[in-house]
N, C-alpha and C positions, 0 to 999 in steps of 0.2 A: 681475496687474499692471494698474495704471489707464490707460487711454488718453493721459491726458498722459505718461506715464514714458513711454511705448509710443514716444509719438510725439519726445519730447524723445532717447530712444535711436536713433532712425532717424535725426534731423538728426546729430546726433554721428556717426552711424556710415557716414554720408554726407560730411560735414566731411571725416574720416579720410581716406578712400578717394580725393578730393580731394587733400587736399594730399600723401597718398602720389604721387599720380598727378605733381603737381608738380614732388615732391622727387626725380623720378627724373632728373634732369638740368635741367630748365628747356626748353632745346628741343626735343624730342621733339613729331615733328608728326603729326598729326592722321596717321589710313588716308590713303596715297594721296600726303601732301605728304611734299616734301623734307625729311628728316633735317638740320641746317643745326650749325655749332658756335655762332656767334651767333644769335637769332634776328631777322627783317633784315636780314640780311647774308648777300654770298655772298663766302665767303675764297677767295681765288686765290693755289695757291703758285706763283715764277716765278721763275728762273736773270737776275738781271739785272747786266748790260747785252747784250742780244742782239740789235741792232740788225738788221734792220728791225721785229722783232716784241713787241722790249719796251729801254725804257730808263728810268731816275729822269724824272721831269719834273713840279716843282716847280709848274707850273701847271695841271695835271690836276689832278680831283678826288684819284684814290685816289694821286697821286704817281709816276705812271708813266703813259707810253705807248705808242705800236706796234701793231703788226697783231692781236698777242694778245690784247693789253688790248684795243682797242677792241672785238674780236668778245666777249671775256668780259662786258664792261661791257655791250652790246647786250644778251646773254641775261640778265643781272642786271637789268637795266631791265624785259624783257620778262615775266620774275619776280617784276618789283616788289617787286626788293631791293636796297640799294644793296654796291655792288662797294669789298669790302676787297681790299687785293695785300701780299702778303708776298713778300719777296728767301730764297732759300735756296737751299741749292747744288745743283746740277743730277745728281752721284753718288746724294743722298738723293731726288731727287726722282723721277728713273729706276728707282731698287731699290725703291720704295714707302714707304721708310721716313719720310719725311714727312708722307704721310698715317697712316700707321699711329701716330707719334707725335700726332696731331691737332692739325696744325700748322696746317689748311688740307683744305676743303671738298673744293676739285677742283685738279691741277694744268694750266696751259695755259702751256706755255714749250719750244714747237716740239718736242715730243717726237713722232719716231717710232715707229708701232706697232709692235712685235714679238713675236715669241712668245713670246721671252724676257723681256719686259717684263710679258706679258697671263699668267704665273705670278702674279706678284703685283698686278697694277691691271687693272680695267675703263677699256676707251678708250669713247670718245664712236666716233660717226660721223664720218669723215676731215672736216676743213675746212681741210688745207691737203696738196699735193701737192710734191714736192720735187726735189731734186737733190742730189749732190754735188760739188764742184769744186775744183780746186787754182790756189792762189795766189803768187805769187811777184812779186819786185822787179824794176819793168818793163825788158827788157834785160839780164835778168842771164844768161839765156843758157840756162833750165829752161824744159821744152817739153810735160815731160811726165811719170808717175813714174820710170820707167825712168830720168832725168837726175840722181836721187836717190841713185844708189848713191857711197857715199862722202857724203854730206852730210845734213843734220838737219829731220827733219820735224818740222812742227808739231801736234797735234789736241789736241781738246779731253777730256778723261776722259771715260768712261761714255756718250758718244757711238756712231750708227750711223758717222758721219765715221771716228773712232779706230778702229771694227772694221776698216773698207772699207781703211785703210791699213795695218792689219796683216794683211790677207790677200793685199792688191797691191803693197805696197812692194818693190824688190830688197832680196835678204839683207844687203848690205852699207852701207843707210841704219839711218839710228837716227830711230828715235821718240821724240819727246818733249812728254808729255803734259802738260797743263796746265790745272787749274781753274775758268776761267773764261775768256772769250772777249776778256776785256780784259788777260791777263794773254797771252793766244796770241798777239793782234797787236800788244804790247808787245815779246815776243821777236821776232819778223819784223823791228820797226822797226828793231831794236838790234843783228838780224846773230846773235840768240843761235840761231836755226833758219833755214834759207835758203826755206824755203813752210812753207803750210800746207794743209792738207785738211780743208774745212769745207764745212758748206749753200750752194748756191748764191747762196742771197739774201742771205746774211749775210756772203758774199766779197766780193760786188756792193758793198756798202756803202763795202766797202775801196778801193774804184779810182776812186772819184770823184776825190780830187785827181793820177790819173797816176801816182802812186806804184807801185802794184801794180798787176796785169793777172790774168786770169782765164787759163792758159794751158793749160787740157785741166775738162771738164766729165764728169762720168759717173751714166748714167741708173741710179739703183737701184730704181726703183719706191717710192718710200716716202713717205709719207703722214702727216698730224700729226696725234695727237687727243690730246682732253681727259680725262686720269685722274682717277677715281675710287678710293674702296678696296675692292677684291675684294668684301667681304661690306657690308651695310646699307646701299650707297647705290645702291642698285636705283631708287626713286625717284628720285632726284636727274640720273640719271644720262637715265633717261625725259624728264625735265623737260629737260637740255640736250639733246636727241635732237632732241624737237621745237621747240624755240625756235631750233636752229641751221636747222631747216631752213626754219622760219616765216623767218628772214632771207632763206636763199636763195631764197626763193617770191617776197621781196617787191622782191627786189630790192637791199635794202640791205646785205648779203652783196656786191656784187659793187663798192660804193659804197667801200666798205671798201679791198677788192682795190686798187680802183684808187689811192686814198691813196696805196698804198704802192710797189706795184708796176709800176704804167704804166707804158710805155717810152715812151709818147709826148711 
């Protein structure tokens, strides 16, 4: 064989191997970088409206804002990538099924770690710490759950909230679960459940006009992190590890916090 064929065979055979490498997705990153579904982009899937930590807002870049967002968007920057958010319900996003459809990068939408949860998703490192608490119409004369029996709770599906009151409710209250967090304090409004049992911060949200009051609190230990899905995003997952903590180092982590949470 003459050295041109030699060599015109090895560009070919190079070509090939190339755009096989290509053709295997288009994203696929280098050793070491994040796995991504866009590449550029970091997708975030997120249950919205869940005030204080995520809701629509038409003047943000990606369409949404909140506690969430703005910590996702921080890491996305620090990645030098810009932050996609997709809305999706918070049942698929809890069981992993979200990610596992590849709907979405990583989820960040106040999710509780659990063991039940860490079957099917890798969490991030905590960056947010929680409560639960129960809500009711100021004066109505509920103090606590025990004032439940005989009347209609409120939580939200697939929630740590919705376990914590079907283990503490009296036998004689009824549960009544509900989708999304707009459609929970819809029913409060309207008398269709007398409280709710929800996140502390996200009850809080509620009482600003006097309407509702906060009227029993309870400490469960629980903590919020950023899912992942179980297999191949080992990277990705490193990558948010250290850029959440690069915030908390800098400072701007707690810049954040205060946004939203100050009592001052």
């Amino acid at each position: 064989m003459s050295p041109r064929k030699l060599k015109t065979l090895s560009i070919t055979a190079a070509l090939a191997l190339a755009l096989s490498a290509c053709g295997s997705g288009g994203t696929d990153a280098a050793e070491g970088e994040p796995e991504l579904l866009s590449a550029g982009e970091l997708t975030v899937c997120t249950d919205a409206p869940y005030k204080p930590f995520v809701k629509p807002d038409k003047s943000a870049p990606s369409g949404y804002s909140g506690f969430d967002i703005d910590i996702a968007a921080a890491i996305a920057e620090k990645m030098d990538l810009e932050l996609k958010v997709k809305d999706a319900g918070f049942d698929g996003l809890q069981s992993g099924a979200s990610l596992a459809a590849g709907q979405c990068d990583v989820v960040v939408s106040a999710m509780t770690i659990t063991e039940e949860r860490e079957a099917n998703l890798d969490f991030s490192d905590p960056y947010y710490d929680s409560k639960q608490s129960l809500l009711a119409v100021t004066g109505s004369g509920i103090a606590s759950l025990d004032d439940l029996d005989g009347k209609k709770l409120g939580v939200q599906q697939g929630t740590t909230g919705a376990e914590y009151a079907k283990d503490n409710v009296p036998d004689g209250a009824q549960l009544i679960s509900f989708p999304s967090d707009a459609e929970l304090y819809a029913a409060l409004n309207s008398g269709g459940v007398q409280a709710v049992l929800q996140d502390l911060p996200v009850n809080l949200v509620h009482t600003g006009e006097g309407e509702f009051e906060i009227v029993e609190e309870y400490d469960t230990d629980e903590s919020y992190g950023m899912a992942v899905k179980e297999e191949g995003s080992e990277d990705l997952l490193a990558a948010i590890n250290e850029n959440l903590q690069a915030l908390k180092d800098s400072g701007d982590y707690d810049t954040i916090y205060e946004k939203y949470f100050s009592t001052k």
